[in-house]
N, C-alpha and C positions, 0 to 999 in steps of 0.2 A: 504494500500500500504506500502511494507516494505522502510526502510527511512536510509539509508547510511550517513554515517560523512566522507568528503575527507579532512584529512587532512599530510602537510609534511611542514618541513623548504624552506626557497628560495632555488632557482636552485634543490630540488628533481624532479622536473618536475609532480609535481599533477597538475598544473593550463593545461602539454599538456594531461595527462588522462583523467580527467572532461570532455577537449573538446572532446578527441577520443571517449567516454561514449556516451556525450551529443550531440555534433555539436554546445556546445558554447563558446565561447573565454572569455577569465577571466580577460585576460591581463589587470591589472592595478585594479582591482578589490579591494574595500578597504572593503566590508564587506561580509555576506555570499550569495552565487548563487546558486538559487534551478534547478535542471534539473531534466529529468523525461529520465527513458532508456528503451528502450524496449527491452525483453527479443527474442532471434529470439531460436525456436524451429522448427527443421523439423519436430516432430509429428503433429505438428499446421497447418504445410502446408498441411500435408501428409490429413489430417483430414477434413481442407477446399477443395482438391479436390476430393477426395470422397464425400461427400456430395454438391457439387457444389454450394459451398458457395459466397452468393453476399459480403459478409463483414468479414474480418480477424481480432481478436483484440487478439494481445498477450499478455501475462504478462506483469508488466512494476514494477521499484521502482523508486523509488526518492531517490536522490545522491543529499549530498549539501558540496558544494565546501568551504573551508575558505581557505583564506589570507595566504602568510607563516609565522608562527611562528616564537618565535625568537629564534636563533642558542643558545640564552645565556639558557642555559639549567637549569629549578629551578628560573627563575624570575618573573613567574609568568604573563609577558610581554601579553598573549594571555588568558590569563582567560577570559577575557569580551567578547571575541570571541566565547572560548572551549564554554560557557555555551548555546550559541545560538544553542548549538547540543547533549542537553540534553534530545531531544526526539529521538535522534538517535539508530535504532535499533542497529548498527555495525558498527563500523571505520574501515577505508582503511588507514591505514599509509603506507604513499608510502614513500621511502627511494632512495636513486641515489648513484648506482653500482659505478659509474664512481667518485668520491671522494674518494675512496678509503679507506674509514671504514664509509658503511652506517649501519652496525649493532650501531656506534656509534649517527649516526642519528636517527635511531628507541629510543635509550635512550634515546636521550635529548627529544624526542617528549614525550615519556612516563611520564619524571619528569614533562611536562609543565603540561600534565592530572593530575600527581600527584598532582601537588599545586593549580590547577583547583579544586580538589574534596576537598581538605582539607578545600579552604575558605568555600566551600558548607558544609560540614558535621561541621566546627564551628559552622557556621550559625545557623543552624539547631537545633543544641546541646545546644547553648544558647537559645533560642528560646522555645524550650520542658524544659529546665530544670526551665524556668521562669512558665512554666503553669503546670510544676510537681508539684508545692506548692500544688497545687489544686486538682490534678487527679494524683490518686497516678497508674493508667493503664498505663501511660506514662513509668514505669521503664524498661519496656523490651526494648523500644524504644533507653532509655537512655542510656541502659548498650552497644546497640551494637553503638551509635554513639560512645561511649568513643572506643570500641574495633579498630572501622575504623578511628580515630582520630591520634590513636597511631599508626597504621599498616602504616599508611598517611604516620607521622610525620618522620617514619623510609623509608619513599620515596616509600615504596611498596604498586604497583596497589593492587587494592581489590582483582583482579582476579587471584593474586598469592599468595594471603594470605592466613592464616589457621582459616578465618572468617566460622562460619559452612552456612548452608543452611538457617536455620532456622534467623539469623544475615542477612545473607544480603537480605533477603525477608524483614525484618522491615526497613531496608535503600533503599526500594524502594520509597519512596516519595522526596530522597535527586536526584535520577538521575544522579548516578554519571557514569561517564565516563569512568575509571579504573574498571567497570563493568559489561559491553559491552563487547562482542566476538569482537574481532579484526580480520583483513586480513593484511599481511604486502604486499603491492607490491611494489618489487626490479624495478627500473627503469634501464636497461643496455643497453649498446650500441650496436652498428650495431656489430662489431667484439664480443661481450660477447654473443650473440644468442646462444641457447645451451648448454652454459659451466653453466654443474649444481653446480657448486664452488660458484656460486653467491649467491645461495639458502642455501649453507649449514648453516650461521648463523643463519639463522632463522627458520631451521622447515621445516617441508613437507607440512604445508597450505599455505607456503609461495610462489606467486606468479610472476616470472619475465614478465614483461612487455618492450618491445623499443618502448618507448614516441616517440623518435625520428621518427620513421616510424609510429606508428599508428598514431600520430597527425598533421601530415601531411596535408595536406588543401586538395591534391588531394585524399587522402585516404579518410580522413572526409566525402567529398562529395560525393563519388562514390556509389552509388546503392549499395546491398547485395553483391548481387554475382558477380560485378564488384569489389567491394570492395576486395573481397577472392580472387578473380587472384591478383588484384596489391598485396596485400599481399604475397602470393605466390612467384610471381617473385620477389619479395625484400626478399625472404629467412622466410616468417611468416607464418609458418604453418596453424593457426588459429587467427582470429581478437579477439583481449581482450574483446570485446562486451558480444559474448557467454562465453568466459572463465569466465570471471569476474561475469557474472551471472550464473552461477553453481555455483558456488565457494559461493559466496553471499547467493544462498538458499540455500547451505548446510550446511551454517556457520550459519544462522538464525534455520535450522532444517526446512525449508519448503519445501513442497511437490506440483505437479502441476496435476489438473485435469480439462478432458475439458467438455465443450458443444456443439454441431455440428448442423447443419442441412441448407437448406439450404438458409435460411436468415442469418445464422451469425455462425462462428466459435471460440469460445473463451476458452483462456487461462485464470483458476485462481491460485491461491496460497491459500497454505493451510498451517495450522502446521500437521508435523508428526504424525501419529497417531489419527489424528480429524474423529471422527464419519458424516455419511452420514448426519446428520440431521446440525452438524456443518457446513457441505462443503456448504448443500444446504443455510445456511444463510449467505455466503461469496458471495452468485449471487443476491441474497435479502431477508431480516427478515421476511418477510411474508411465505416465504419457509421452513425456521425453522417452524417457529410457527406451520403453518398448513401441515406438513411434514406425511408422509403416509408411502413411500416406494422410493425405488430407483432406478431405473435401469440403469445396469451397466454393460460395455463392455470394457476389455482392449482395446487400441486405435490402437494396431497394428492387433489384429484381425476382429478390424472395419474394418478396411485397406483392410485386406486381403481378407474379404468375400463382401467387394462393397460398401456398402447399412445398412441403419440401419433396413429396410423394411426387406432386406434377412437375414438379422445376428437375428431377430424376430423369421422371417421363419424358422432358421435351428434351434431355442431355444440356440442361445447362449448368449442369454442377460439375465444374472441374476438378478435376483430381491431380493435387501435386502433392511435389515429394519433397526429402529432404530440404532441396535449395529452395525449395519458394519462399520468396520475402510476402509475408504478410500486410494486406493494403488496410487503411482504418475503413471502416464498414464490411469486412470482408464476416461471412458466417462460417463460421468452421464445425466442421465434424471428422475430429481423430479418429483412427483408427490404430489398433495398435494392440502389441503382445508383449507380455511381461512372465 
């Protein structure tokens, strides 16, 4: 399951996106709050009523909320926190429109990750160079924490640095933070809806969200597609639920395939580009193992022609093998001997 870091200073308003995410309240919250989101896909519906499915189970990640940081930017103040989200695949820095210089808010969040990773790559570096005396295989190790030490020390994230590939693959055991794909979500108000000015400091992956309406208690609570009218009539095109999860797996590079029939409909997650025999070990290792072949239907041709029984019939279900790279909407059906 892919695993999100939410983090922002007081008054950004991450503690109201967590809940519009999750449907849990944070308020007063002194350490980190794991929630779970599910992903909503109309292929997935579309999928379970074609095959008149008794059980629906869609994507989901895990988003973990922390505490707001301190405004004092470079104090280090939140390290004991940052490190609880060092298995975070991606952080959501959420920033608030309405202060009027949240691009200044995204910095000071960045410098706190920055002194975050520094005490960690110290660590670390004292650490290997006390057992370099001994294993002299430690120096690639060593040369590139000196390289993120210095890049640290000058406040710059890893992920803007001119660290090569080969460097930041051996600083994989420190989990640093500044080496994580980010998401910036702008939080704006009711009157900011629309006005893409809000967005321009940050980039075109940056995301405006109004905390103020989607965290809403009556919104929170309201069924799907209850949920999408009151949205609507408050002026919100789309609930940040789906937005936030595209945006998410595309930021990770994941891709979605399903399985259908009519016991259970489900949605997984893949990486880009994973072979059939990978995907089939994402539903269970035994599949890998004992993997054969795969049959495979884009979902909206499923769709189209009824039935997996008639899409057989007409031979539109391909069958591939080992090397097939898995496309997102693709439906699969393993085969396989263990």
């Amino acid at each position: 399951m892919e695993h999100l870091g939410c983090v922002g200073l007081a008054g950004s308003g991450h503690d109201g996106l967590f809940r519009a995410l999750t449907g849990l309240d944070v308020s007063g919250a002194a350490d980190r709050v794991l929630g779970v989101v599910e992903v909503p896909d109309e292929r997935l519906d579309a999928l379970a009523r074609t095959s008149s499915s008794r059980k629906v189970v869609p994507a989901t990640f895990e988003i973990a909320y922390l505490p707001p940081l301190s405004p004092e930017a470079g104090t280090g103040l939140g390290s004991r926190l940052l490190g609880s989200l060092r298995n975070a695949d991606a952080l959501l820095v959420v920033v608030n429109a309405a202060t009027g210089d949240p691009a200044a808010e995204r910095d000071a969040i960045t410098e706190e990750l920055v002194v975050a990773d520094l005490a960690s790559v110290e660590a670390r570096l004292a650490k290997q160079r006390r057992a370099a005396k001994g294993d002299r295989t430690l120096a690639a190790e060593i040369e590139a924490l000196e390289a993120a030490e210095a890049v640290l020390t000058d406040g710059v994230p890893i992920n803007r640095s001119r660290l090569t590939d080969e460097q930041r693959d051996l600083l994989a055991p420190v989990f640093l933070l500044t080496d994580s794909p980010s998401l910036v979500v702008v939080n704006v108000g009711v009157d900011q809806l629309g006005d893409p000015g809000v967005l321009a400091p940050f980039g075109p992956e940056a995301m405006a969200v109004c905390v103020e309406i989607e965290a809403d208690p009556d919104v929170v609570g309201a069924p799907p597609a209850e949920r999408a009218e009151l949205l609507a009539d408050l002026g919100v095109a789309e609930s940040v639920v789906p937005r936030l999860a595209r945006a998410a797996l595309a930021l990770l590079g994941r891709r979605v395939f399903f399985t259908t029939g009519e016991k259970e409909t489900r949605a997984w997650t893949f990486r880009a580009g994973a072979t059939a025999p990978v995907c089939a070990g994402v539903i269970h290792s035994d599949l890998q193992r004992g993997f054969i072949r795969a049959e495979v239907i884009p979902w909206e041709e499923l769709v189209e022609i009824g039935s997996w029984a008639k899409a057989k019939e007409l031979g539109r279900v391909r069958v591939e093998g080992k090397d097939y790279r898995v496309a997102d909407g693709d439906v699969l059906e393993i085969r396989f001997n263990v």
